[in-house]
PDB file of N, H, CA, C and O in Angstrom:
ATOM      1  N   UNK A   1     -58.791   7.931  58.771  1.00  0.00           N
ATOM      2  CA  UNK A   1     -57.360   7.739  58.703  1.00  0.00           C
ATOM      3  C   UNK A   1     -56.639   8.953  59.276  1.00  0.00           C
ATOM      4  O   UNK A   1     -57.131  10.072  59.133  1.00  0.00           O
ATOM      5  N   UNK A   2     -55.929   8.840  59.674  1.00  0.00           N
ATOM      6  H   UNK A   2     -55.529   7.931  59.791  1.00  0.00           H
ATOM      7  CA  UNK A   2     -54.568   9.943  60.743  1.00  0.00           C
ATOM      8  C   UNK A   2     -53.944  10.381  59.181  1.00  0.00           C
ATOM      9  O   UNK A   2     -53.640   9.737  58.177  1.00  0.00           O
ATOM     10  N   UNK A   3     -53.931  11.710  59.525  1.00  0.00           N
ATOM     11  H   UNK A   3     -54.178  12.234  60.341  1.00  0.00           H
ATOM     12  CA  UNK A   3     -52.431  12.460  58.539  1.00  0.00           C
ATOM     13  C   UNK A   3     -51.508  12.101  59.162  1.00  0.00           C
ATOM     14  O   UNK A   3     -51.674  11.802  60.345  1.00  0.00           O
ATOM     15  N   UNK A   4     -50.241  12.015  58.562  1.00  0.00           N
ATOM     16  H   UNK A   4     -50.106  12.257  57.601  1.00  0.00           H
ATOM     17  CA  UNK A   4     -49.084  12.061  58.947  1.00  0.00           C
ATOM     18  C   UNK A   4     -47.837  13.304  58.044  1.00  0.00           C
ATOM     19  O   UNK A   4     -47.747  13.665  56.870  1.00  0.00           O
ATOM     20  N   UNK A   5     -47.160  13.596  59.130  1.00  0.00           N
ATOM     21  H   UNK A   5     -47.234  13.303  60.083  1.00  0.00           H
ATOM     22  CA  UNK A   5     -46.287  14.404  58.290  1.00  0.00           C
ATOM     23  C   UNK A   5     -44.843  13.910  57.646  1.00  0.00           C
ATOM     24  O   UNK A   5     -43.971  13.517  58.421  1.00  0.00           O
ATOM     25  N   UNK A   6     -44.665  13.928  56.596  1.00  0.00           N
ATOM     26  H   UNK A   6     -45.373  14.247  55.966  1.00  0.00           H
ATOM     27  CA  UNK A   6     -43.498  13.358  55.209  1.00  0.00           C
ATOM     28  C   UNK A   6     -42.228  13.207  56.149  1.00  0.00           C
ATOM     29  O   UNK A   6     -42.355  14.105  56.982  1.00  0.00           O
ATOM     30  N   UNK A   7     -41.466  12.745  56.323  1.00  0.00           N
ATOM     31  H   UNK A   7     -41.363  12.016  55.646  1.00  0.00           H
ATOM     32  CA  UNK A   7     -40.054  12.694  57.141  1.00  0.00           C
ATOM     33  C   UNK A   7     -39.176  13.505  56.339  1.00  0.00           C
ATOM     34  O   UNK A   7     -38.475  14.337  56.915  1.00  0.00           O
ATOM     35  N   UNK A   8     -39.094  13.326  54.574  1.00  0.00           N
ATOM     36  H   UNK A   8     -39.664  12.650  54.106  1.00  0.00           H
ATOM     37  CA  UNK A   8     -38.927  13.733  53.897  1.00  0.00           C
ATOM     38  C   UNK A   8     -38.980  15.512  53.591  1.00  0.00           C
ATOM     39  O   UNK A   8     -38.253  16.442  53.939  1.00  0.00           O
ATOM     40  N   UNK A   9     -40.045  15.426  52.888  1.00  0.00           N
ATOM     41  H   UNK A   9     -40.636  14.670  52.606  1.00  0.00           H
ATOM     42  CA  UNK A   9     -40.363  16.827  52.718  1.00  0.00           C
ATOM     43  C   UNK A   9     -41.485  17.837  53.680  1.00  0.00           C
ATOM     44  O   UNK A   9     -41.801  18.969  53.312  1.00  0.00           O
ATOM     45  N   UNK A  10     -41.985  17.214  54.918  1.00  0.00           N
ATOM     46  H   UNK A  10     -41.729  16.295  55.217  1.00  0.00           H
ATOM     47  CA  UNK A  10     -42.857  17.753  55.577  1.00  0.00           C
ATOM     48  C   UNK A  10     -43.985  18.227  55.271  1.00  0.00           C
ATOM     49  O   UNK A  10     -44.391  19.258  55.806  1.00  0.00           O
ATOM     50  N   UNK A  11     -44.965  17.307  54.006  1.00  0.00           N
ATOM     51  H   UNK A  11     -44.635  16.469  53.572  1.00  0.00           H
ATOM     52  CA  UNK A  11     -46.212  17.464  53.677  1.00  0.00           C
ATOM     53  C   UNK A  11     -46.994  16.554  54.322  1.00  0.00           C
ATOM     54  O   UNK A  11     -46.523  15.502  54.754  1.00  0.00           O
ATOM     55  N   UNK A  12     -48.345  16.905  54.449  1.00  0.00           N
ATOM     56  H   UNK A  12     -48.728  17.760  54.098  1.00  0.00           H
ATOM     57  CA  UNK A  12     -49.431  16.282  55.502  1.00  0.00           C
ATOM     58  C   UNK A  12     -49.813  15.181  54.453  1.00  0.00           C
ATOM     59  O   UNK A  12     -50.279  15.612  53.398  1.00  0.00           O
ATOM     60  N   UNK A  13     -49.660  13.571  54.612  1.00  0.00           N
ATOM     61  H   UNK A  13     -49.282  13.221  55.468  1.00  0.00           H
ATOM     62  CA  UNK A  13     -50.371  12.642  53.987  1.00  0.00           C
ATOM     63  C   UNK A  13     -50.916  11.856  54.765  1.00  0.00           C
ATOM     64  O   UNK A  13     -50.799  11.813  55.990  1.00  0.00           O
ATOM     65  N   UNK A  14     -51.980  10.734  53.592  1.00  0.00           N
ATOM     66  H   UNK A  14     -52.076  10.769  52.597  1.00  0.00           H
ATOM     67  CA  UNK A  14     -52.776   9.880  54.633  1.00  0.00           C
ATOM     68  C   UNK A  14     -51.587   8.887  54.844  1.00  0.00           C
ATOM     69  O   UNK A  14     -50.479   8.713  54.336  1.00  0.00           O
ATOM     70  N   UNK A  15     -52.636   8.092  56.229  1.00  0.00           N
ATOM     71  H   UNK A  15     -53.536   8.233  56.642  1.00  0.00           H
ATOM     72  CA  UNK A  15     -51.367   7.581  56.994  1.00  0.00           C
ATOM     73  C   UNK A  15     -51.883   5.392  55.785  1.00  0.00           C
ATOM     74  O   UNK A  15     -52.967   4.984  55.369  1.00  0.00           O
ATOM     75  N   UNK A  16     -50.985   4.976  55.748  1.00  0.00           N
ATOM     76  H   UNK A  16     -50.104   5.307  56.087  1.00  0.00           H
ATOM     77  CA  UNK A  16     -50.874   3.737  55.118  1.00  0.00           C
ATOM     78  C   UNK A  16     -52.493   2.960  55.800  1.00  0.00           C
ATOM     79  O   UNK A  16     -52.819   3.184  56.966  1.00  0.00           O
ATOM     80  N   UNK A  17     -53.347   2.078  54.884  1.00  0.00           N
ATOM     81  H   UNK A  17     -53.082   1.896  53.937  1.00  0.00           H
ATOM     82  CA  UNK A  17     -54.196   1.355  55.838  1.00  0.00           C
ATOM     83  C   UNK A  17     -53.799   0.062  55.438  1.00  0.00           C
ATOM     84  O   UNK A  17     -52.765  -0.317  54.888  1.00  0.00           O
ATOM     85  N   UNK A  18     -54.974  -0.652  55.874  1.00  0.00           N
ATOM     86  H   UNK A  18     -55.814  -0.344  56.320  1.00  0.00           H
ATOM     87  CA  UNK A  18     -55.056  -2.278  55.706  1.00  0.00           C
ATOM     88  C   UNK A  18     -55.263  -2.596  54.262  1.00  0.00           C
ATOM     89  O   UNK A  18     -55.754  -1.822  53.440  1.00  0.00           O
ATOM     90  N   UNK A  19     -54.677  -4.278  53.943  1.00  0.00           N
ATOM     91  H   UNK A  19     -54.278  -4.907  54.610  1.00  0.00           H
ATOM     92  CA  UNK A  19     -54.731  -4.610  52.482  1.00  0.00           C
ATOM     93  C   UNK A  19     -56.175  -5.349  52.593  1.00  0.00           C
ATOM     94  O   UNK A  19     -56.458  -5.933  53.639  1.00  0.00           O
ATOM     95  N   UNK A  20     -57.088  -5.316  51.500  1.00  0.00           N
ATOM     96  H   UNK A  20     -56.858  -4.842  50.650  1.00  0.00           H
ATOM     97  CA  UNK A  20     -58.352  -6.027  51.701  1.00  0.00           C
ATOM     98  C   UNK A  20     -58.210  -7.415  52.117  1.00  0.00           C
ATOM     99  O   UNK A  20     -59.070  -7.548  52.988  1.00  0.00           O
ATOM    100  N   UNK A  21     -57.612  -8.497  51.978  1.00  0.00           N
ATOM    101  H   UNK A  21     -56.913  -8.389  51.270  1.00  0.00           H
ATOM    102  CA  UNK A  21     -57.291  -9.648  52.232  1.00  0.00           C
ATOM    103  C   UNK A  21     -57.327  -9.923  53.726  1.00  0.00           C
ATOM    104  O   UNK A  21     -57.752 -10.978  54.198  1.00  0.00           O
ATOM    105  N   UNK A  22     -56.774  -8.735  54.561  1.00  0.00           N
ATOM    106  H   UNK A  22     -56.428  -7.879  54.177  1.00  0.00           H
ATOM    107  CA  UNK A  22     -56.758  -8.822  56.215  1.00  0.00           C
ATOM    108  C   UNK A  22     -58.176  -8.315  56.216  1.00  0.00           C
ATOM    109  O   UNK A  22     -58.551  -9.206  56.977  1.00  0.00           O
ATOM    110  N   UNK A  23     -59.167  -7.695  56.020  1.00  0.00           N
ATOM    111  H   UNK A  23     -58.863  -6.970  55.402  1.00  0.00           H
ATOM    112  CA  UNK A  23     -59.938  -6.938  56.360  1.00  0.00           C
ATOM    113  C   UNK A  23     -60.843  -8.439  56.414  1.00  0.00           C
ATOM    114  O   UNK A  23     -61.276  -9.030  57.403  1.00  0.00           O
ATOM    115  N   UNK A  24     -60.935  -8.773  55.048  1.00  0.00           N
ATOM    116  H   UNK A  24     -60.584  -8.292  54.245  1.00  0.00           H
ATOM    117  CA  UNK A  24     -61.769 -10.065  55.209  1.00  0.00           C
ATOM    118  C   UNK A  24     -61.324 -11.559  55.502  1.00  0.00           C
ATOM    119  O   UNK A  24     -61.993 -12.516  55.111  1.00  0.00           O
ATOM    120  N   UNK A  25     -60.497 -11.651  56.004  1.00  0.00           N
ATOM    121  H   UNK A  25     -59.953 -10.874  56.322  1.00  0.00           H
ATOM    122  CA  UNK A  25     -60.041 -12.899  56.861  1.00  0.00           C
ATOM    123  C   UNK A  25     -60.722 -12.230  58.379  1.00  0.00           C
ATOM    124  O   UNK A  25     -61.791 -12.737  58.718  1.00  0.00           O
ATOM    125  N   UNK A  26     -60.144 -11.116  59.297  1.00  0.00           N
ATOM    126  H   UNK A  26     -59.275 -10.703  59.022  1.00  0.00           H
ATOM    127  CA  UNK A  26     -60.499 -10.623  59.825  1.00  0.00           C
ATOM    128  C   UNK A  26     -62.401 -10.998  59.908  1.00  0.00           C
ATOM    129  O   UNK A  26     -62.876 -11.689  60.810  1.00  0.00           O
ATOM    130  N   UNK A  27     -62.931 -10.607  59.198  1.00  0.00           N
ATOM    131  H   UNK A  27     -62.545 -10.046  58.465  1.00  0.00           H
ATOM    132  CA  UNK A  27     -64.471 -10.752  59.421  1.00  0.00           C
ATOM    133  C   UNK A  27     -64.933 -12.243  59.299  1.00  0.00           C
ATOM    134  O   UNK A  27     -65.824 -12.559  60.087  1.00  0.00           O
ATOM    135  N   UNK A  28     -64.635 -12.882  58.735  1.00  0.00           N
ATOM    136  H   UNK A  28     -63.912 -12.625  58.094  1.00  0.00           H
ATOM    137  CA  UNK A  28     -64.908 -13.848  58.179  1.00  0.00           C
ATOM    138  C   UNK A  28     -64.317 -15.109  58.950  1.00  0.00           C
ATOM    139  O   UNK A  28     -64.873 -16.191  58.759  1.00  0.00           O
ATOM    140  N   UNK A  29     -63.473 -15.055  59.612  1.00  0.00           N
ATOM    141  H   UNK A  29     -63.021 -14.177  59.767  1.00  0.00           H
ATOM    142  CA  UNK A  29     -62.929 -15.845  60.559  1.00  0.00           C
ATOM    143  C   UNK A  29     -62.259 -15.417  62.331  1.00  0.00           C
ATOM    144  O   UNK A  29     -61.297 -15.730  63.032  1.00  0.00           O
ATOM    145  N   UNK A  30     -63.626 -14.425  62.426  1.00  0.00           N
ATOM    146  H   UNK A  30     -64.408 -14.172  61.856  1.00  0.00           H
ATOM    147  CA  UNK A  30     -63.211 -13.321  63.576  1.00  0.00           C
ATOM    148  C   UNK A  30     -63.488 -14.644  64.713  1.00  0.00           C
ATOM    149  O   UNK A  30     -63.799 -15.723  64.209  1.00  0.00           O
ATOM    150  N   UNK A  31     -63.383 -14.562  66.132  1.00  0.00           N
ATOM    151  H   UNK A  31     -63.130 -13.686  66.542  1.00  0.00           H
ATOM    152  CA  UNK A  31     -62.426 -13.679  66.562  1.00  0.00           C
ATOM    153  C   UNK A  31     -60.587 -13.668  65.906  1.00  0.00           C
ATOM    154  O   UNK A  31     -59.866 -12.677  65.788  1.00  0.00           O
ATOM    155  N   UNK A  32     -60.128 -15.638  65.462  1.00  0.00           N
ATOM    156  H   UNK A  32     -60.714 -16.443  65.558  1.00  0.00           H
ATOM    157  CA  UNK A  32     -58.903 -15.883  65.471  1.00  0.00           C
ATOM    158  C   UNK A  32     -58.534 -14.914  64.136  1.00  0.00           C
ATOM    159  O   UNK A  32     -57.433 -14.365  64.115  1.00  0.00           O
ATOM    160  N   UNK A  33     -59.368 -14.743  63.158  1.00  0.00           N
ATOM    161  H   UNK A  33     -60.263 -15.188  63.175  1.00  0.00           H
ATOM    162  CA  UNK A  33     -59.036 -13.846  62.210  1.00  0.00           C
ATOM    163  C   UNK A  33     -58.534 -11.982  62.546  1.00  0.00           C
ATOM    164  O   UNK A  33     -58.521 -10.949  61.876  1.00  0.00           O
ATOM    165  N   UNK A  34     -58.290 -12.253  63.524  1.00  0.00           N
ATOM    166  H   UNK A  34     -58.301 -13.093  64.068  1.00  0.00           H
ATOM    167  CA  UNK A  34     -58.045 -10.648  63.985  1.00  0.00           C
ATOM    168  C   UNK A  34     -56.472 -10.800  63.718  1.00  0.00           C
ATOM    169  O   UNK A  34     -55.859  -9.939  63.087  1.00  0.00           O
ATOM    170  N   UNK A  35     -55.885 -11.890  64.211  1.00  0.00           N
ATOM    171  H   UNK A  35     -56.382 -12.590  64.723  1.00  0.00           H
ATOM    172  CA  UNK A  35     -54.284 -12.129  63.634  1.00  0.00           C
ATOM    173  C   UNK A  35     -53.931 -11.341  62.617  1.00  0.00           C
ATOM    174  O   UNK A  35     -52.871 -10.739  62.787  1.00  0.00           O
ATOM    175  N   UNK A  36     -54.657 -11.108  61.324  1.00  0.00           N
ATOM    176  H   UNK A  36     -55.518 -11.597  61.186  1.00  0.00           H
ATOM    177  CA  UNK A  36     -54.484 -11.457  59.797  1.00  0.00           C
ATOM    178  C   UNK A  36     -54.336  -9.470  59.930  1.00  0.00           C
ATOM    179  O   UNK A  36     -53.765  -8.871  59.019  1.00  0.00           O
ATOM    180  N   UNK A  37     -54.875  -8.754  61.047  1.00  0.00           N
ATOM    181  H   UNK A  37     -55.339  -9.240  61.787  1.00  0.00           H
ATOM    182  CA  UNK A  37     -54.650  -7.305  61.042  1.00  0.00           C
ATOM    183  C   UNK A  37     -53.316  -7.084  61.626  1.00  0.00           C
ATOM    184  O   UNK A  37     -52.819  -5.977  61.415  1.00  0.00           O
ATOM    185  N   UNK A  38     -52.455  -8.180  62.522  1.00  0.00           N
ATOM    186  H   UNK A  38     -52.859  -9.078  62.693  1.00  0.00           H
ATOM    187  CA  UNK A  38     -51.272  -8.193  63.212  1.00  0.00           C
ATOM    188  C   UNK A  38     -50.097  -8.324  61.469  1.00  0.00           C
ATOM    189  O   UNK A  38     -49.054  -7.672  61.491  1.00  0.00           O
ATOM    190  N   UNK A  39     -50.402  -9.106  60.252  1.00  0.00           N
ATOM    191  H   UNK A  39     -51.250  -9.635  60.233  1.00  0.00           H
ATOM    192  CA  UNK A  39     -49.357  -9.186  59.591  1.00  0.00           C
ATOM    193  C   UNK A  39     -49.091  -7.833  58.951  1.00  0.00           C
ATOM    194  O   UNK A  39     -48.201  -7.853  58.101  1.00  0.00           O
ATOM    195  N   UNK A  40     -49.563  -6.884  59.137  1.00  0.00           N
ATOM    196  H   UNK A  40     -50.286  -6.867  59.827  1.00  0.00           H
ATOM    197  CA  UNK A  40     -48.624  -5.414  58.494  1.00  0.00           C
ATOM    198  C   UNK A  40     -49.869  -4.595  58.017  1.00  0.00           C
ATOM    199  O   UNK A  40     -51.010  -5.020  57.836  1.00  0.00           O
ATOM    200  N   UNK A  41     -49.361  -3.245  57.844  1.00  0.00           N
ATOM    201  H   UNK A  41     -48.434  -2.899  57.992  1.00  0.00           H
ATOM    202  CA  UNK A  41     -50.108  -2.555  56.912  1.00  0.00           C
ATOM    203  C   UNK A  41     -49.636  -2.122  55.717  1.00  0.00           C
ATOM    204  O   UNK A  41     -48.493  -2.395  55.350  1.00  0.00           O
ATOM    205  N   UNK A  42     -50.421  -1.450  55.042  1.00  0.00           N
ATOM    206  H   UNK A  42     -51.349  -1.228  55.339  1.00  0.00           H
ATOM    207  CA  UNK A  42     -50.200  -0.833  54.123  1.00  0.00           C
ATOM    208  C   UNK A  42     -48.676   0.364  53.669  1.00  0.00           C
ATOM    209  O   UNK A  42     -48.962   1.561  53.661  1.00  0.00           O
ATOM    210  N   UNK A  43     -47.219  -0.015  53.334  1.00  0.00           N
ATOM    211  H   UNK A  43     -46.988  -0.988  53.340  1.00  0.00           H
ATOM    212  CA  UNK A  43     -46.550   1.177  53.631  1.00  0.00           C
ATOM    213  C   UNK A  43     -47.150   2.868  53.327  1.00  0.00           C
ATOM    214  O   UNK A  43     -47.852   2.960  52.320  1.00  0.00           O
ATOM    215  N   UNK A  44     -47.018   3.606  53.776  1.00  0.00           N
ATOM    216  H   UNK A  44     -46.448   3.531  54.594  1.00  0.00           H
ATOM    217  CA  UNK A  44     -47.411   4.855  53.495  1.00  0.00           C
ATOM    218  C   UNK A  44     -46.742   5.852  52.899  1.00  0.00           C
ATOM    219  O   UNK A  44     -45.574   6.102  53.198  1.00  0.00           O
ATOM    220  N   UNK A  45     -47.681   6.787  51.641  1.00  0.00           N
ATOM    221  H   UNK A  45     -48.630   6.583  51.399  1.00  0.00           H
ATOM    222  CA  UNK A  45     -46.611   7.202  50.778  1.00  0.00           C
ATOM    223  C   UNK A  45     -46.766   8.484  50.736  1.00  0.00           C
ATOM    224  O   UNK A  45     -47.900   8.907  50.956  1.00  0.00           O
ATOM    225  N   UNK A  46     -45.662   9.462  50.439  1.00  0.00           N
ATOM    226  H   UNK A  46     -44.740   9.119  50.259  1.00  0.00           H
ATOM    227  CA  UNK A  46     -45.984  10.929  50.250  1.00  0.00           C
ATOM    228  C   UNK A  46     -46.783  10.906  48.876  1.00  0.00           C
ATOM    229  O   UNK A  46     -46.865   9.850  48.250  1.00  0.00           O
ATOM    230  N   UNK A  47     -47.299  11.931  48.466  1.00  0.00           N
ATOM    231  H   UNK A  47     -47.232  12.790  48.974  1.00  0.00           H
ATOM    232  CA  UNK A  47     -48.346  11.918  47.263  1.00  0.00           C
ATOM    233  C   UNK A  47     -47.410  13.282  46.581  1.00  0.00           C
ATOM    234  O   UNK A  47     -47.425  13.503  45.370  1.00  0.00           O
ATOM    235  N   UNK A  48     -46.592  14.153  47.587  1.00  0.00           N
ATOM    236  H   UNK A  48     -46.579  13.974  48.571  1.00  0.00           H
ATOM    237  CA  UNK A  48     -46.046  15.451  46.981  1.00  0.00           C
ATOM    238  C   UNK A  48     -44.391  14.741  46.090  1.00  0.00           C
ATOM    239  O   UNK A  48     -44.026  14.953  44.934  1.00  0.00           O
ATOM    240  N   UNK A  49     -43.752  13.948  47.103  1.00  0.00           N
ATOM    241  H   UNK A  49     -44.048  13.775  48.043  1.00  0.00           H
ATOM    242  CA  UNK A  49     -42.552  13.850  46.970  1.00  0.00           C
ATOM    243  C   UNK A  49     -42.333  12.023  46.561  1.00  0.00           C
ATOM    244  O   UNK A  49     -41.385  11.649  45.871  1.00  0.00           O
ATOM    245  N   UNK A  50     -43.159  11.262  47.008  1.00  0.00           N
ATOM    246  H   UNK A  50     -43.929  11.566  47.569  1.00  0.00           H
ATOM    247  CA  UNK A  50     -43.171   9.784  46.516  1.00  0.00           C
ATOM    248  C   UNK A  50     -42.442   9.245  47.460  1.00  0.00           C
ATOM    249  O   UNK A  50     -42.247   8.030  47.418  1.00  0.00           O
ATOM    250  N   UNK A  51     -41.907  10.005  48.472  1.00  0.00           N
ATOM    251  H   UNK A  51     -42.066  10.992  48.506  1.00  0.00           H
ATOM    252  CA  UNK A  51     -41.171   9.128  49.638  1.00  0.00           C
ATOM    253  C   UNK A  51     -42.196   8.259  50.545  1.00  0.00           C
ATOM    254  O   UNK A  51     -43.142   8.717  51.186  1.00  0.00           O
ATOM    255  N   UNK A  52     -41.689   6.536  50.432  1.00  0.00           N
ATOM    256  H   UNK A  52     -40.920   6.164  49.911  1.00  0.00           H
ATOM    257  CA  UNK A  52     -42.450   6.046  50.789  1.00  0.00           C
ATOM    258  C   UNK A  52     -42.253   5.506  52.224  1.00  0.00           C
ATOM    259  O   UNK A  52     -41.069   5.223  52.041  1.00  0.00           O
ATOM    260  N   UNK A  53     -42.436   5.190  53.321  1.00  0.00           N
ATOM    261  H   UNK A  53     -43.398   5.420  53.470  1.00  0.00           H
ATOM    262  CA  UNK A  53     -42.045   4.584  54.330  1.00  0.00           C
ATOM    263  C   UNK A  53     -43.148   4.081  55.586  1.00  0.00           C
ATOM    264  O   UNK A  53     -44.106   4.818  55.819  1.00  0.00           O
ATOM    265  N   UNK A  54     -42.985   2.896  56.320  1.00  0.00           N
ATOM    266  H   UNK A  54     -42.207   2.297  56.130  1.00  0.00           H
ATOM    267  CA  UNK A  54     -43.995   2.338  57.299  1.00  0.00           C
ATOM    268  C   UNK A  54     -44.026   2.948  58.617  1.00  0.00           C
ATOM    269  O   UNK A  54     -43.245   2.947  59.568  1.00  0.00           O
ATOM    270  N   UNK A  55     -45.293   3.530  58.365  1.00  0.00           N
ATOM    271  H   UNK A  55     -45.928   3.531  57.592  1.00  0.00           H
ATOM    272  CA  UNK A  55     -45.870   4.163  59.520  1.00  0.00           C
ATOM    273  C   UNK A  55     -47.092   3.473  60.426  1.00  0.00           C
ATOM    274  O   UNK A  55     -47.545   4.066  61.405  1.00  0.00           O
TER     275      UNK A  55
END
């Protein structure tokens, strides 16, 4: 996973990933299941300050 830096307070966090549900539609109905990684990720959250936002 990529760090990203807080917009907020400028601490290094991990960057948001995938929800398990895409991961295994994805495998399980690959190739057309690759869609199911196009509906979003995970928003991503500071861990110092709780500011949350999609990266």
């Amino acid at each position: 996973m990529a760090n990203l830096s807080c917009p907020k307070c400028g601490e290094l966090t991990r960057r948001g990933g995938f929800r398990v549900w895409q991961i295994l539609v994805a495998i399980c109905f690959f190739p057309i299941g690759l869609l199911a990684l196009l509906a979003d990720r995970e928003p991503t959250s500071c861990q110092k300050c709780g500011h949350t936002w999609q990266a």
